[in-house]
C-alpha positions as CSV (number, residue, x, y, z in Angstrom):
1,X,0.0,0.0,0.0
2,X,3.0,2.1,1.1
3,X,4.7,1.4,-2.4
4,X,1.9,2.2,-4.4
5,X,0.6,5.7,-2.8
6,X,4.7,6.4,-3.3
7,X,4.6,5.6,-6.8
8,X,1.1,7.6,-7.3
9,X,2.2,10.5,-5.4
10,X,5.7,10.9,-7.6
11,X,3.5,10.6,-10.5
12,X,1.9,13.2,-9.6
13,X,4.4,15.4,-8.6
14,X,6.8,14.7,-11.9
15,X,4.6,16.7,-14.4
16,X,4.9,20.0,-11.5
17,X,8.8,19.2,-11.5
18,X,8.7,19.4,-15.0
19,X,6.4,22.8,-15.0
20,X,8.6,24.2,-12.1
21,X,11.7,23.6,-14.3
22,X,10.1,25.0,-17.6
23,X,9.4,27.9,-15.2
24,X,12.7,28.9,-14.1
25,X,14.6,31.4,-15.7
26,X,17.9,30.8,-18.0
27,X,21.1,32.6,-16.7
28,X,21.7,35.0,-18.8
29,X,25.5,34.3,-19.5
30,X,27.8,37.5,-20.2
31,X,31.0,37.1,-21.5
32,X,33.5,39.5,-21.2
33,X,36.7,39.8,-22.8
34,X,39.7,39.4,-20.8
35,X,41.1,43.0,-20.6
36,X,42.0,42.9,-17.0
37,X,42.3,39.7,-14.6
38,X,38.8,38.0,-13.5
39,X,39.2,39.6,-10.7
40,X,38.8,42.9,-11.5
41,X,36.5,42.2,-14.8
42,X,34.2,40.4,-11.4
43,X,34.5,43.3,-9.4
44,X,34.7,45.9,-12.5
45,X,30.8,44.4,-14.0
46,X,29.1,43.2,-10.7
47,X,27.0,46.6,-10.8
48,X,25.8,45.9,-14.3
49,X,25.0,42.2,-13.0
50,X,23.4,43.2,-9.8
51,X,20.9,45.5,-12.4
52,X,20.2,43.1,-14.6
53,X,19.5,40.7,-12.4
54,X,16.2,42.7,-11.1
55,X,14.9,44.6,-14.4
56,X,15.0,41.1,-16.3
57,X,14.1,39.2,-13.9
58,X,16.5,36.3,-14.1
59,X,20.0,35.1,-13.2
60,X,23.1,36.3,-14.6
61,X,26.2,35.2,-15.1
62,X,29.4,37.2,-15.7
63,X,32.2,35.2,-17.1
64,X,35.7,35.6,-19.3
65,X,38.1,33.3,-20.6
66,X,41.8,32.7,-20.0
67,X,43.2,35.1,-23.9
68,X,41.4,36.9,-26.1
69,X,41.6,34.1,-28.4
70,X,40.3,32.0,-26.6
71,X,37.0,34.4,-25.9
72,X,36.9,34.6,-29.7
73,X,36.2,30.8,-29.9
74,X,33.5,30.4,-27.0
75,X,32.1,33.5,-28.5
76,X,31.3,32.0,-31.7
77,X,30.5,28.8,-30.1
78,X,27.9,30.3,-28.8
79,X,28.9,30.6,-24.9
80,X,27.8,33.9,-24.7
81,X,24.1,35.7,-24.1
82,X,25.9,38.8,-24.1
83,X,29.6,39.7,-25.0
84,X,31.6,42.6,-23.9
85,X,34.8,42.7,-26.6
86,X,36.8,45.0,-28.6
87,X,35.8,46.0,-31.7
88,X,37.6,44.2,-34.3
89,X,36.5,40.5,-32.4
90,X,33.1,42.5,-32.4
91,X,33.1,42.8,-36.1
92,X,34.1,39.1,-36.1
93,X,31.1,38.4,-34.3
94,X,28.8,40.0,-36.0
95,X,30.1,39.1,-39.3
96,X,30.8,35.4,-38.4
97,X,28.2,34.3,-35.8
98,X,25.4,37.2,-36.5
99,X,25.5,38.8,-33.3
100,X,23.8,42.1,-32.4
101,X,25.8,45.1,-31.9
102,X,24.0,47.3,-29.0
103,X,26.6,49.8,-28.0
104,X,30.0,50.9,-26.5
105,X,31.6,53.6,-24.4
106,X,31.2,57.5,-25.4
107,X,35.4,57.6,-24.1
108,X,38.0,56.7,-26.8
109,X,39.7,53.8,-27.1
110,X,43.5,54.4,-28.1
111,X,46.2,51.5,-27.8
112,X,49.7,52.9,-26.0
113,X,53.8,51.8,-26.4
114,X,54.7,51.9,-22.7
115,X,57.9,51.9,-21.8
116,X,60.0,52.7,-18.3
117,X,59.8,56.4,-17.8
118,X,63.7,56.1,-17.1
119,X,64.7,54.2,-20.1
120,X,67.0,55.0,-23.1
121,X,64.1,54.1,-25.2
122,X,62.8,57.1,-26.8
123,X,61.8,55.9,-30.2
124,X,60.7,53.0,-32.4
125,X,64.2,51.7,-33.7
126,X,65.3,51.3,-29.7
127,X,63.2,48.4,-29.1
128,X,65.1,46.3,-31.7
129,X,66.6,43.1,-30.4
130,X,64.6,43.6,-27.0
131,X,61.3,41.7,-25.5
132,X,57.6,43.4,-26.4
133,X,54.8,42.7,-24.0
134,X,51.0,42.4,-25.1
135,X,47.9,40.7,-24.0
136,X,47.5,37.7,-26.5
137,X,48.5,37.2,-30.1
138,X,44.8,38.3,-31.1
139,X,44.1,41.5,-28.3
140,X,43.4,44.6,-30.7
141,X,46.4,46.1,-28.3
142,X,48.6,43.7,-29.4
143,X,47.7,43.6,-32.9
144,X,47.9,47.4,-33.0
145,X,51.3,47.0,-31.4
146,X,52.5,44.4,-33.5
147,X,51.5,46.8,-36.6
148,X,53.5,49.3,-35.1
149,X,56.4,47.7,-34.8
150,X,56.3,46.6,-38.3
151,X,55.7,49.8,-39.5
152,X,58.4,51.4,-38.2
153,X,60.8,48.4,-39.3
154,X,61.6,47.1,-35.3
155,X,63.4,44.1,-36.2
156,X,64.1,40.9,-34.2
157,X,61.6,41.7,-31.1
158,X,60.6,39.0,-29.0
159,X,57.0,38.9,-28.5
160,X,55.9,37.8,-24.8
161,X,52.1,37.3,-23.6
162,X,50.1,38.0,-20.5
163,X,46.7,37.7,-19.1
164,X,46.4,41.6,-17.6
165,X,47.8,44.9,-18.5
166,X,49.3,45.0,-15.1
167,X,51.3,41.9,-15.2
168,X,52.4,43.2,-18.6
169,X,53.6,46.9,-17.0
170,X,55.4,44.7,-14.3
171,X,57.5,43.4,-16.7
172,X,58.7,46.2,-18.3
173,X,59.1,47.6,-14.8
174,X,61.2,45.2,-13.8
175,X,63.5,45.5,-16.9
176,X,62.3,42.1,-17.8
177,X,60.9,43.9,-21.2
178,X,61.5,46.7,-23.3
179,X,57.9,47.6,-23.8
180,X,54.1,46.5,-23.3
181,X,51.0,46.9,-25.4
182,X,48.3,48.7,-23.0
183,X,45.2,50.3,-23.6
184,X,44.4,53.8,-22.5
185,X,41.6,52.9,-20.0
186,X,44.0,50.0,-18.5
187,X,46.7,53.0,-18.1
188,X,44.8,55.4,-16.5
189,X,43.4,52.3,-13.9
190,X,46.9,51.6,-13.0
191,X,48.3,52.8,-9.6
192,X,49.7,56.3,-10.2
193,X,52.8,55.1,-8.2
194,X,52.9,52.6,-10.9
195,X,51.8,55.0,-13.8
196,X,54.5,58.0,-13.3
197,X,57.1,55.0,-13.5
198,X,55.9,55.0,-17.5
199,X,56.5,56.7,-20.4
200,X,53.5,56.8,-23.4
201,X,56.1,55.5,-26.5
202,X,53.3,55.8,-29.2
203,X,50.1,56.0,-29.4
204,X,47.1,54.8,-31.4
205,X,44.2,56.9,-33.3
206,X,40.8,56.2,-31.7
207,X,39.6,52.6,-32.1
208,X,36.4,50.9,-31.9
209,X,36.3,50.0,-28.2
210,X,34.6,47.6,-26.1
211,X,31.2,46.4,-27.6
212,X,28.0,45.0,-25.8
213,X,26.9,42.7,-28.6
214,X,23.8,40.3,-28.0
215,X,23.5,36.7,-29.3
216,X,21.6,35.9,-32.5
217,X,19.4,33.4,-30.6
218,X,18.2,36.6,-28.5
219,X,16.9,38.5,-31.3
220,X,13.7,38.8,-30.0
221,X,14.8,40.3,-26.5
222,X,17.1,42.5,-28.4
223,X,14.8,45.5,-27.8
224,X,14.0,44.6,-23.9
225,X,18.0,43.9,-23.3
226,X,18.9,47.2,-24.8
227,X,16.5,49.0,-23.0
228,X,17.4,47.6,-20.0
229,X,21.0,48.8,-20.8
230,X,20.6,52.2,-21.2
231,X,18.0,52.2,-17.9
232,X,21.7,51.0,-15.6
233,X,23.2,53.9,-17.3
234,X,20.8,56.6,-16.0
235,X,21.8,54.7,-12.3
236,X,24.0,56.4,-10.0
237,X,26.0,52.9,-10.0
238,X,26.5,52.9,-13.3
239,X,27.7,56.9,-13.4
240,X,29.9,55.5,-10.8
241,X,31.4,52.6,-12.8
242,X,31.7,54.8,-15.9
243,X,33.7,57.4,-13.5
244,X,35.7,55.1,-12.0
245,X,36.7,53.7,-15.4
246,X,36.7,56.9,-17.5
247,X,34.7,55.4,-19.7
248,X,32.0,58.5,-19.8
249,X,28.8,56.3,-20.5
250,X,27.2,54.8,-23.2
251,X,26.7,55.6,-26.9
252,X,25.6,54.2,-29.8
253,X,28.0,51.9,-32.0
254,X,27.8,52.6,-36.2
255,X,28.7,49.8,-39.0
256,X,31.2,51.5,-40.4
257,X,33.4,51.5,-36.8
258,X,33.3,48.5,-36.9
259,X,34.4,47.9,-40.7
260,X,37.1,49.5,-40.6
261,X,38.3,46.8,-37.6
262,X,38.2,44.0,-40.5
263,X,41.4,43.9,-41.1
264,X,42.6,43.0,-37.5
265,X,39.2,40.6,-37.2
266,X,41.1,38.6,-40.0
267,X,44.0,38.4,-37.7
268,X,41.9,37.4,-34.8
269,X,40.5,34.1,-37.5
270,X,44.3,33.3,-38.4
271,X,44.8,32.8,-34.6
272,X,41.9,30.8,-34.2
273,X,42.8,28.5,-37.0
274,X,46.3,28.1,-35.5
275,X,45.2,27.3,-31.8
């Protein structure tokens, strides 16, 4: 009797499971591109999370990946809801995987040559024969830097990779590298005990910056999502975060900024094929 009210009540109660499951909200999953360490992308995001989290109702998830390379690849795997990436792996996104540009910082993004404020190096042909620091082989940092270099005909450099702009900075401050590959935000974030030990080598025009692009299977919430974008930006969190970060809000992101990152997008696919 005990065996068959047992079996009758789970019978009952596995169709509610199954509604209760239906129910639940997916985690919205945003990736972000590993600019900084997780760390600090954790800390740097958790406002945005914390917001999103109540106007839509449902869990989400911030998350990176070990190189930029390697965000490129879950990217267009699909791992990501939401990704937060420079623009020329956002042009590979949308152009590759159909995702849905929604915006980017109103602050410029510029790519720097850092090198010790007290070094002999003052210009391009100095760095020949000595160790370059960057990001990974398919950062737009690095790529810009590795343009640079061949532009101004640096022979024989050693290219070195790191997972943060700050390990990168230690290395040249410790005279265990020439120079590093840093964005402008990244330098301005740095300690300003660590910053006046730097000198700016070169610098980049204005770039096409971090982009918030949506994933095609979320078409349909692409208008809800945005909206609920711009809605953190009017916070006094978010006017916080974009303080703290110099990053001066949001704006809206045109087609042809993000065309003109094709070029370093292709680099971004020869990496991929290599790994």
């Amino acid at each position: 009797m005990i065996n068959r009210r047992s079996l009758l009540l789970g019978m009952l109660a596995a169709p509610l499971a199954l509604r209760l499951a239906r129910a639940a909200p997916a985690v919205l999953r945003i990736g972000v591109a590993p600019h900084s360490s997780a760390r600090v992308i954790l800390q740097m995001y958790q406002p945005l999370r914390d917001f999103l989290v109540e106007r839509l109702g449902q869990p989400v998830e911030i998350v990176t990946a070990p190189d930029f390379t390697e965000f490129a690849r879950r990217a267009l795997a699909g791992n990501y809801d939401l990704a937060i990436t420079t623009g020329h792996q956002a042009y590979l996104l949308q152009s590759d995987a159909r995702f849905l540009p929604l915006l980017t910082y109103q602050a410029d993004f510029k790519a720097l040559m850092v090198v010790a404020a007290d070094s002999a190096y003052r210009q391009p042909a100095d760095l020949a024969g000595t160790t370059v620091m960057g990001l990974s082989p398919s950062s737009l940092v690095t790529l810009w830097g590795t343009h640079w270099l061949h532009r101004n005909d640096v022979r024989d450099v050693q290219l070195r990779y790191v997972s943060a702009s700050d390990s990168a900075v230690h290395q040249v401050l410790s005279r265990e590298a020439s120079a590093a590959t840093v964005s402008l935000a990244n330098f301005q974030n740095l300690k300003p005990e660590m910053r006046e030990r730097l000198r700016v080598l070169a610098e980049s025009l204005p770039l096409a910056g971090r982009v918030y692009l949506l994933a095609p299977r979320l078409a349909r919430r692409r208008a809800e999502i945005l909206d609920a974008l711009w809605a953190f930006a009017a916070t006094a969190e978010a006017r916080a975060y974009f303080e703290r970060y110099r990053l001066g809000g949001y704006r809206a992101i045109g087609d042809r900024e993000l065309l003109e990152m094709a070029p370093y997008a292709n680099e971004v696919r020869q990496a991929l094929r290599e790994r």
